[in-house]
N, C-alpha and C positions, 0 to 999 in steps of 0.2 A: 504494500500500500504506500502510494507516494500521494504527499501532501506538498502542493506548491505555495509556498509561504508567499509568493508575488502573486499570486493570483484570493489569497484568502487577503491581503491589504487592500486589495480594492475596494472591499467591505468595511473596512475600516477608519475611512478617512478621520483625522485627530481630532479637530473641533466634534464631528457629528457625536463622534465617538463617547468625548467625555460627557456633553450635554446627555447622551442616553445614561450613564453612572451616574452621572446626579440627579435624574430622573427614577432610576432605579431605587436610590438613598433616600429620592422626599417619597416617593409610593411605600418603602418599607418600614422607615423609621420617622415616616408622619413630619418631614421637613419643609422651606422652602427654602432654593438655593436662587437668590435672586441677583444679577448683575449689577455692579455699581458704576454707572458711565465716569470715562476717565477726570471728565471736570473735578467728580468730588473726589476722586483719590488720589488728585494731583497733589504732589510732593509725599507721597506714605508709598509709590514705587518705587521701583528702579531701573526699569526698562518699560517701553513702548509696549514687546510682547506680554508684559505682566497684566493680567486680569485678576480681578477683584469681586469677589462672592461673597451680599450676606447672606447668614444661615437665619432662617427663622422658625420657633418650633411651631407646628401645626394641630398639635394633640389639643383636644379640650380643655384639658384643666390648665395649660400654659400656653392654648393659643394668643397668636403675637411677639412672642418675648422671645428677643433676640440670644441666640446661640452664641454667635462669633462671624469673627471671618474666613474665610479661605481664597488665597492668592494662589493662581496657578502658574507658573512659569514653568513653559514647557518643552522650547526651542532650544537647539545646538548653536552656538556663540562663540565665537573667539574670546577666550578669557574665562569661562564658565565653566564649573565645574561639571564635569564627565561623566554621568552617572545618573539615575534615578532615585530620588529619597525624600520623604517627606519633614521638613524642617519648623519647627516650632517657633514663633518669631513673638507672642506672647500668651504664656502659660492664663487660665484660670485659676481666681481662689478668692476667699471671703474677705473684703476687710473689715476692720474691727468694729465698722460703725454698720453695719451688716451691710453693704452695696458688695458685689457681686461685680470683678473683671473676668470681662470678657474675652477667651482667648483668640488667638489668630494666627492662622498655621498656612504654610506655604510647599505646594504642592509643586517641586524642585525636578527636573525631569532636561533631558539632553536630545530630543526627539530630530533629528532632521527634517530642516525647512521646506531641504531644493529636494524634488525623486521627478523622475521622467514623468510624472503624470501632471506634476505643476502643483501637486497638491499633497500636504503630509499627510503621510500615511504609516498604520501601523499593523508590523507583522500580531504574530498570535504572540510569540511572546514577549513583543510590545505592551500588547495588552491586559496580559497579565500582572507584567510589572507594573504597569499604570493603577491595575486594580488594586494590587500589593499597596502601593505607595499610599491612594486613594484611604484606604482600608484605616491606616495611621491616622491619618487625615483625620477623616469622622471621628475614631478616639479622641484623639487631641479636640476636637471640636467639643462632643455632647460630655466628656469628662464634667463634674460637675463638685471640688473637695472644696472642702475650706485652706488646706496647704499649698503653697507653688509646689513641696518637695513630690507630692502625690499626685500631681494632675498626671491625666493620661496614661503614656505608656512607656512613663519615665518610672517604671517597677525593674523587675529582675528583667534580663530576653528574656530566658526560657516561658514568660508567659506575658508579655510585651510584644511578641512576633504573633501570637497564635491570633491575636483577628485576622489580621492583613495574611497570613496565610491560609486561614477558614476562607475569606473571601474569593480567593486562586480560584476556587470550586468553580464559581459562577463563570469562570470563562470556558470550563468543561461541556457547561450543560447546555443543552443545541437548542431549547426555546430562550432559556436568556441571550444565545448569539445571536440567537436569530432577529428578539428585537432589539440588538444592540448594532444591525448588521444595517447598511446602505452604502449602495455603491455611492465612490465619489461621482459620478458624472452627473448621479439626482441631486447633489447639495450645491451646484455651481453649476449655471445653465454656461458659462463660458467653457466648464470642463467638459460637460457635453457637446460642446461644437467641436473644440479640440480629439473630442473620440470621434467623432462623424469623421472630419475629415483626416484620422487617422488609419478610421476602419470604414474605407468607401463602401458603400452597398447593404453594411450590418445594420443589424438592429442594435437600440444600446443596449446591456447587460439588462438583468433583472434588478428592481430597487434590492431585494433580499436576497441575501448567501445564497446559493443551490442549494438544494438540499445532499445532494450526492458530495460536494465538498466541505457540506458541514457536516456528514454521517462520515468522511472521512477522518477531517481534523477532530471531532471527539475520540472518535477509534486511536488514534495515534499515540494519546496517551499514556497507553498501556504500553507500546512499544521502546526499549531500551530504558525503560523506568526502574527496574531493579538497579542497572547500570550506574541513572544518576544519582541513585540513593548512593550506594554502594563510595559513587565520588565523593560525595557529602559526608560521609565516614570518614572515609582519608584525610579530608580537609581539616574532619573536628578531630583526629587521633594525633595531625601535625600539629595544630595550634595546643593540642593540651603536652606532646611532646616539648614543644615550642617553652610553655610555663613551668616544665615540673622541676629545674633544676635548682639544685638549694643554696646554691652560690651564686657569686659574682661568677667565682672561677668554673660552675658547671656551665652559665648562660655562656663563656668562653672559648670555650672547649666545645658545644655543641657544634655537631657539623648539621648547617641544616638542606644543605642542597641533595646530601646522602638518604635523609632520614626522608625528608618528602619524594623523591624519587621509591625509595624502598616501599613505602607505603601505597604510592600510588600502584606501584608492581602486584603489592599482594593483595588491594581489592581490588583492582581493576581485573587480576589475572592479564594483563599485557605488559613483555618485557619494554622496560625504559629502553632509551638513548644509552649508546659507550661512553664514558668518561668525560668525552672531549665534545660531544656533541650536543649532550643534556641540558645545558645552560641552567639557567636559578628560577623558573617559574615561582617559587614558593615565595621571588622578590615584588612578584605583583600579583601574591593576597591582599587585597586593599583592607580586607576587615578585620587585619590585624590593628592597622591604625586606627579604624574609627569606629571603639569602642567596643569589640567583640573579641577582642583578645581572651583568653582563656574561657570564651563563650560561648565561638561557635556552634557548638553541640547544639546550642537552641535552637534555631531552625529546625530541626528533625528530631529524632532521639538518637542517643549514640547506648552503643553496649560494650558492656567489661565482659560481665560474667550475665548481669541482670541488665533489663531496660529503666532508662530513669526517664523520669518525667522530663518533656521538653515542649518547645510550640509543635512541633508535629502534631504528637502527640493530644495534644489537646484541641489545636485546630481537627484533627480528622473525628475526634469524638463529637466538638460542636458539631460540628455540619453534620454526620451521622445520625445524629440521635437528636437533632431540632429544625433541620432543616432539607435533608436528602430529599425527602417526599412532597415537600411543601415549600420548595426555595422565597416563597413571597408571603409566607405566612405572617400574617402582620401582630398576630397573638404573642408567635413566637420571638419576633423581630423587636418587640417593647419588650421583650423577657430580657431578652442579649442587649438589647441599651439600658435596661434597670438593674438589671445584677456582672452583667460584665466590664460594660464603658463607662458609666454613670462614678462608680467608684473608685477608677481610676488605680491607684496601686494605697487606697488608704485601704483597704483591707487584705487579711491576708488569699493571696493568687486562688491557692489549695480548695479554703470555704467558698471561693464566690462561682469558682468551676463544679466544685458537688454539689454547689443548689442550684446552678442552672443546669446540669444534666441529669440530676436527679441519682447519680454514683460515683465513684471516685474514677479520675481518668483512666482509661483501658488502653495499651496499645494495642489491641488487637483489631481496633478498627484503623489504625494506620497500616498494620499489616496485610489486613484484608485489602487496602488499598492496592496490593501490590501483586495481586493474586491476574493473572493472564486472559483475556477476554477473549471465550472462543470464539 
């Protein structure tokens, strides 16, 4: 099965794209994400491409009252940083005379402007990252303590990563693509002349994915997914190699271009590079620097002897057990903003995961996850 990644970005064009996820977020979590035109946010940017979103809650007992904001900058720059990630620019919390600041989180992303169709656009896992990032995002948003040290998903990773990894789901499942899907030629009648007279004689595309190419990209999932777990192991058994030394003179003495090659050798099952040809990959793990050092594990779970609790881990059990059968269930959707987001990291991780799923985390639904689709 082959999935053509330039042919599933068509579907994707980046504006349409994110206007449908925040669509998605005011239909589930009862929001409105409303656009603030550049006059009033002049001088609180920092670039032209930056857009400005307030959040307004829509629930009954707090409709009107403002959430926050969310600033999206999402284009590739000379001078910008490289990468996709969500950045906190002002925390929530109580002051003393009880007023309530509002936080304000920016939605950090490195997308490319210029692609032969004249229009940004985003592969699949484009889009996942975007959801990923996104995911933070609403944390940081509807987070609701009285401390700055607690808003959000400024807690431990291990359960700081597992919304925005829960959320990944949704780019799996083929009614959420589907209405997250339109071709660019329908968002820009200029893109549509540009396809006419690129493709004389054609009809243009269908506004929605095929169906035969979204029955494919769901499928694919499954395909070399032991594989990247398997990578993700490696990565978290180097970085905790990386910490575990009890000296100045063991961190020293570690050779680390050996120790990550070896590693990658024995889960991956494929012999590295000779000596001389191997080079230092393990020099551009970024997230050793920025703040995951001795962490990585969170993302997944990693094993010694036993499985420990991680965001896998607990992202695959939300979604499982509140959301698999019912992705828009809006019951369930106020559950996971009242006991997961809402409290941010003032309570402890452990209590507020067993009373929203109603048992203590299982990894056996992330391993279920990994089980072969006939």
């Amino acid at each position: 099965m082959r999935v053509h990644q330039e042919n599933v970005s068509e579907y994707f064009p980046l504006r349409h794209t994110v206007l449908a996820m925040l669509e998605l977020f005011s239909s589930c979590l009862q929001l409105r994400f409303e656009p603030l035109s550049p006059d009033y946010v002049h001088g609180c940017t920092w670039h032209k491409d930056v857009e400005v979103w307030g959040v307004w809650d829509e629930r009954e007992a707090s409709y009107g009252e403002l959430v926050g904001y969310l600033y999206t900058d999402l284009l590739s720059r000379p001078n910008k940083h490289q990468g996709n990630q969500n950045v906190n620019i002002q925390r929530g919390y109580l002051k003393e005379d009880g007023t309530r600041i509002k936080p304000a989180t920016v939605l950090m992303c490195s997308f490319q402007a210029q692609t032969a169709t004249g229009c940004p656009l985003l592969r699949h896992d484009n889009l996942v990252s975007l959801f990923h990032e996104l995911g933070h995002g609403i944390h940081d948003l509807l987070s609701k303590t009285s401390c700055v040290r607690f808003h959000g998903w400024s807690g431990p990773a291990d359960f700081a990563e597992a919304p925005s990894i829960m959320l990944e789901n949704w780019c799996w499942i083929g009614d959420e693509l589907k209405k997250m899907s339109c071709h660019y030629t329908r968002v820009d009648h200029q893109h549509a002349q540009q396809w006419k007279e690129d493709h004389q004689g054609e009809h243009l595309p269908p506004k929605g994915i095929p169906d035969e190419l979204l029955h494919n990209l769901t499928r694919s999932r499954d395909f070399n997914r032991a594989s990247w777990y398997m990578r993700q192991l490696a990565f978290a058994r180097f970085d905790m190699a990386l910490h575990d030394g009890a000296s100045h003179q063991d961190g020293r003495a570690f050779d680390s271009t050996a120790t990550y090659h070896d590693l990658m050798e024995r889960y991956l099952l494929v012999k590295t590079p000779d000596l001389l040809s191997r080079g230092h990959p393990q020099a551009d793990f970024g997230h050793l620097c920025a703040g995951y050092d001795a962490g990585y594990y969170s993302y997944l779970w990693s094993t010694l002897t036993l499985p420990v609790n991680s965001a896998g881990v607990f992202a695959a059990d939300m979604f499982h057990t509140n959301f698999a059968t019912a992705p828009r269930d809006r019951l369930a959707w106020d559950r996971y903003r009242r006991e997961i987001l809402e409290p941010g990291s003032s309570r402890d991780e452990l209590e507020m995961l067993e009373s929203f799923l109603g048992h203590r985390p299982n990894p056996q639904r992330l391993l279920g996850g990994l089980r072969s689709t006939p």
